[in-house]
C-alpha positions in Angstrom: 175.6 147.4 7.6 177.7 150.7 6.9 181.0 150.3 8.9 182.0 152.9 12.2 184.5 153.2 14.5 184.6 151.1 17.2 184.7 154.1 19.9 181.8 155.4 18.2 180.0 151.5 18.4 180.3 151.0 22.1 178.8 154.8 22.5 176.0 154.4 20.6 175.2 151.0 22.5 175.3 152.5 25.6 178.2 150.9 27.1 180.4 154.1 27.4 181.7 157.5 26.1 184.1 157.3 23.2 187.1 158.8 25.5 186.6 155.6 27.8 186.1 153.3 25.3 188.8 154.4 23.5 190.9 154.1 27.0 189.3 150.5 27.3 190.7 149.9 23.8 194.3 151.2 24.4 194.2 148.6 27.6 193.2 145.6 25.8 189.8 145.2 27.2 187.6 145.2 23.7 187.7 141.9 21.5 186.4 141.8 18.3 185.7 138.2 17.0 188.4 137.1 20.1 190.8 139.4 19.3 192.3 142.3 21.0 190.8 145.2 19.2 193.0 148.3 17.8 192.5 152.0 18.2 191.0 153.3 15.1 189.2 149.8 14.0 185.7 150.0 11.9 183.3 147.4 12.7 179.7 146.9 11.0 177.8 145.4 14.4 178.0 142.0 12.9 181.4 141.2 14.6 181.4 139.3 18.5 182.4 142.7 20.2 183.0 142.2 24.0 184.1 144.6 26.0 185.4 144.8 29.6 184.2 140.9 29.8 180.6 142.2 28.8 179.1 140.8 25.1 178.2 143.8 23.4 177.0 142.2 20.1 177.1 139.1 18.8 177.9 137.9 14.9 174.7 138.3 13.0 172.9 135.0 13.2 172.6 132.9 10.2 169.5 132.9 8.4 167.7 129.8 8.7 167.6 127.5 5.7 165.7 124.6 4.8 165.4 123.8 1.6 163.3 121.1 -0.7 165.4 119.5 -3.3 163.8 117.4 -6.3 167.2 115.4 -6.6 167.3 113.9 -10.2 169.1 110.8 -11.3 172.7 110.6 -11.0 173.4 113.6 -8.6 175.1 111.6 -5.0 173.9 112.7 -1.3 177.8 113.1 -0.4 180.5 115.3 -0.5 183.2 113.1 -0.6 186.6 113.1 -2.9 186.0 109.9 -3.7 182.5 110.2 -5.7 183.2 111.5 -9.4 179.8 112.4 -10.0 178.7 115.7 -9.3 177.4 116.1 -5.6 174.2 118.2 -4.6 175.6 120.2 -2.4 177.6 121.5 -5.7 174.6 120.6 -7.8 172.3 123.5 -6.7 174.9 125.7 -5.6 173.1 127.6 -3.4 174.6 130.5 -1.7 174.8 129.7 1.6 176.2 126.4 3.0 173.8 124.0 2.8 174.5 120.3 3.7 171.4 117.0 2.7 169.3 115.5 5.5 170.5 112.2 4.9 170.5 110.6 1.9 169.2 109.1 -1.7 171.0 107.0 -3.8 172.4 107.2 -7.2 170.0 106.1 -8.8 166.8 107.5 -7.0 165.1 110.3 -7.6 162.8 112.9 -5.7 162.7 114.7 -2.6 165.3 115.3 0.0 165.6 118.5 2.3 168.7 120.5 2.7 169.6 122.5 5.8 172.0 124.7 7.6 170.1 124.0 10.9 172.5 120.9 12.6 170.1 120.6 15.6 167.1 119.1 12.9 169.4 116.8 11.5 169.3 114.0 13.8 165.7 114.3 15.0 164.3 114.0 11.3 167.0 110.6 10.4 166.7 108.7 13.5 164.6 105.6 13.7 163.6 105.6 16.5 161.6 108.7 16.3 159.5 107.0 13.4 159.0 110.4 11.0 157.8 109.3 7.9 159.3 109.2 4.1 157.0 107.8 1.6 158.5 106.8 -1.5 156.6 105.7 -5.5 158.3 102.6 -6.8 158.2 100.5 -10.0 159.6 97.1 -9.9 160.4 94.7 -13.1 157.7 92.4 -12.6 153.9 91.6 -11.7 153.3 92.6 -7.8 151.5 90.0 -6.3 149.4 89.6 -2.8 152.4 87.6 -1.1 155.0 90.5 -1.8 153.0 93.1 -0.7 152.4 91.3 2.5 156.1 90.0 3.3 157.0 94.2 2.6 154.4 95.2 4.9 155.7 92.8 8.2 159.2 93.0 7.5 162.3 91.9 5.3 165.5 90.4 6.5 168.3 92.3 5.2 171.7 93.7 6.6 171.5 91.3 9.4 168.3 92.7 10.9 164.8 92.8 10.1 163.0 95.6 8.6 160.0 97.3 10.8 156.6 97.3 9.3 155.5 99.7 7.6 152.6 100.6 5.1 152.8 99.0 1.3 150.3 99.5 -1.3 149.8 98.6 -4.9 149.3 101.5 -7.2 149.9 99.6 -10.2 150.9 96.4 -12.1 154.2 97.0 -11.3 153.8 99.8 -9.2 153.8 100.6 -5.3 153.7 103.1 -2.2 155.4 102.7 0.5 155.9 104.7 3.5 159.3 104.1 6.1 160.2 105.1 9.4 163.5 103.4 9.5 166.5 104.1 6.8 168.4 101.9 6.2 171.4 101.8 3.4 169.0 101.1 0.3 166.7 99.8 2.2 163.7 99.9 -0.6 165.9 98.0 -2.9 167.4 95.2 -0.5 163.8 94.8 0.7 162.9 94.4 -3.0 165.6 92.4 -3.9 165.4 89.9 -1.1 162.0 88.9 -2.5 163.2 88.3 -6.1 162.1 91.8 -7.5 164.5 94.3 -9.1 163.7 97.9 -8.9 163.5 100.0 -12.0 162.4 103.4 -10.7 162.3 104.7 -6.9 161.4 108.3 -6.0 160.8 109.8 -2.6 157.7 112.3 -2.9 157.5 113.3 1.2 159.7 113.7 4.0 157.6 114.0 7.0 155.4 117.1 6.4 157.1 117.9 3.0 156.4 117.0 0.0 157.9 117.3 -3.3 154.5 118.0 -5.0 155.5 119.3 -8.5 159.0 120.9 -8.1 160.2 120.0 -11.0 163.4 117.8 -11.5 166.7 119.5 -10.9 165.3 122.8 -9.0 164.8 123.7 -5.3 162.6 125.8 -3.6 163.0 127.1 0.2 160.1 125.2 2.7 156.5 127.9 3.3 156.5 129.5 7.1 153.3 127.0 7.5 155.4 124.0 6.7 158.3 125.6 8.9 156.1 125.4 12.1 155.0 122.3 11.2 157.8 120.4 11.2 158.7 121.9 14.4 155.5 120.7 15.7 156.5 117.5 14.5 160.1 117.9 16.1 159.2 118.8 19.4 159.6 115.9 21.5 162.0 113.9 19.0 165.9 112.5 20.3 168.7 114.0 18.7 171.1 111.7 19.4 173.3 110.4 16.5 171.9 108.3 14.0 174.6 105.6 14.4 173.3 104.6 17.5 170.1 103.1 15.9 172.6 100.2 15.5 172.2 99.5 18.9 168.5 99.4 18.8 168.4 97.2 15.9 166.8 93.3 16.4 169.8 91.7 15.3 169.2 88.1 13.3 172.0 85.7 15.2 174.4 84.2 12.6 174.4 80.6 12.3 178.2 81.2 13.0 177.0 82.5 16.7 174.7 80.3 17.2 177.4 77.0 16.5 179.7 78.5 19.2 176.9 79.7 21.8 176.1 75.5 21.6 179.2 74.2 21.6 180.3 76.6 24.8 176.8 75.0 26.6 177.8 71.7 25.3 181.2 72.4 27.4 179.4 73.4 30.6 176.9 70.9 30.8 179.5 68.3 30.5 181.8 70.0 33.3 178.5 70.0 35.1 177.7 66.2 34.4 181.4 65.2 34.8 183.1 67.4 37.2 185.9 65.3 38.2 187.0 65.0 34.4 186.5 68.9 34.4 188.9 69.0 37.4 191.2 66.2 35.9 191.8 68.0 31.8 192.5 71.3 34.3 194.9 70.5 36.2 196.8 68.8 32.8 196.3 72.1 31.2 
C-alpha cells in the first residue's frame, strides 16, 4: 500500500481532522506498532495504529498457508542445529514462514503438510482426535496372514501398545496401512517388533489430503474445497498439546514395577498377619 502521513491516515478513517490528530500526535496519544508516533510519520495502513486508546487498524493479517509437501528421501522434519542434513523448512524455501505438521523420518518419503496456521497444528497431530494418515509400505520379506493380523490389533512398542488400525496386503511384500496415533516411527517399530524390516515407507494422505501425483521434491498450496474440508474435519477436535497423549497412553507395567508392587504387598500382608512383629522391627527402627 502507497505510504501517507499519519495526520492524513487518521482523517481519512474518520477518527478526526488532521489539526487534531496532529495535536493527538504532539501529546503522545497515537501508537504505531506500540510506539509513540512522531509528527510527520508515513504509515501504509498495515501498521497497529491506535489512537487516543481506540485501534484504528490493525497489521495486515497473514495470508493463510497450508501447504502439501511430497518430502523426498533424506530431507528431516526439524529445524534443529543439530541435524546436518538439509531441513524442509529450508528445502522448499517458500516465502513465507512455514513450519511441518509433525513429522516423517529420514528415511520416509511422501506427504506431509506445512502451515503457518498454529491453531491446526495440534488438532491434526493429537491421538486422541483419531484423523487419519494412511501410509504404502514395502517390507524385506513375504507378508503373511499372522502379521497382517498382529498389525491390525496392536504392537507393543515404546512401552505401550499400538491402537488398531486398518492393514492390508497390496502385494507380496507390500501393504496399506492407515494410523490415528503417531508415534516416533511407529510403522517401523511395529514392523520391526514382528521380525520384518522396512525397505520403503511413504505417506500418500493426511486426513482429507492426499499427495496424489505431486511429484517428489515439489509443493503445491491445498484447493479452497480441501480447505473447508479439513475444517469440517477440525471442527470439534482438542487442541491441546500433543505431549499430553502420554498421559492417555495404556502403559505396559515393567516387570521392574511389577517385582516392587509385590514385594510392598508382600510387606503389608505380613504386618497385617503379624502385627506385633510389625510393631516390634518399629520401634527398633
Amino acid at each position: 500500500m502507497e505510504e501517507m502521513r499519519l495526520n492524513k491516515y487518521l482523517s481519512d478513517a474518520g477518527v478526526c481532522s488532521r489539526r487534531e490528530a496532529d495535536r493527538l500526535i504532539e501529546a503522545g496519544k497515537v501508537l504505531v506498532n506500540g510506539v509513540a508516533a512522531e509528527m510527520g510519520q508515513r504509515v501504509n495502513g498495515t501498521e497497529q495504529i491506535i489512537c487516543n486508546g481506540t485501534v484504528v487498524s490493525s497489521r495486515k493479517k497473514e495470508k493463510k498457508v497450508l501447504l502439501a509437501v511430497h518430502k523426498p528421501m533424506g530431507i528431516v522434519c526439524t529445524t534443529s542445529d543439530k541435524d546436518r542434513a538439509e531441513n524442509i523448512v529450508d528445502f522448499i524455501h517458500y516465502p513465507t514462514r512455514v513450519y511441518p505438521i509433525g513429522r516423517l523420518d529420514k528415511d520416509s518419503t511422501g506427504l506431509i503438510l506445512m502451515t503457518n496456521q498454529g491453531d491446526i497444528v495440534n488438532k491434526i497431530l493429537r491421538g486422541s482426535n483419531d484423523h487419519e494418515k494412511e501410509y504404502k509400505v514395502r517390507v524385506n520379506q513375504p507378508i503373511t496372514r499372522e502379521f497382517l493380523e498382529q498389525m491390525r490389533n496392536g504392537v507393543e512398542i515404546l512401552d505401550t501398545v499400538t491402537k488398531p488400525c486398518f492393514v492390508e496386503k497390496t502385494g507380496g511384500y507390500t501393504f496399506r496401512i492407515i494410523l490415528t496415533q503417531g508415534l516416533n516411527r511407529q510403522i517401523r517399530r511395529m514392523c520391526q517388533a514382528l521380525g520384518y524390516r522396512v525397505v520403503a515407507l511413504k505417506r500418500v494422505r493426511i486426513m482429507n489430503i492426499e499427495l496424489g501425483d505431486l511429484r517428489s521434491g515439489s509443493y503445491r498450496e491445498v484447493t479452497e474445497a480441501e480447505w473447508k474440508e479439513l475444517e469440517r474435519l477440525l471442527e470439534d477436535s482438542s487442541n491441546e498439546p500433543v505431549s499430553r497423549q502420554k498421559m492417555e497412553r495404556k502403559k505396559v507395567p515393567h516387570k521392574k514395577t511389577e517385582n516392587r508392587e509385590k514385594r510392598i504387598y508382600r510387606t503389608e500382608i505380613r504386618h497385617y498377619e503379624q502385627p506385633e512383629k510389625a510393631c516390634e522391627t518399629e520401634r527398633r527402627t
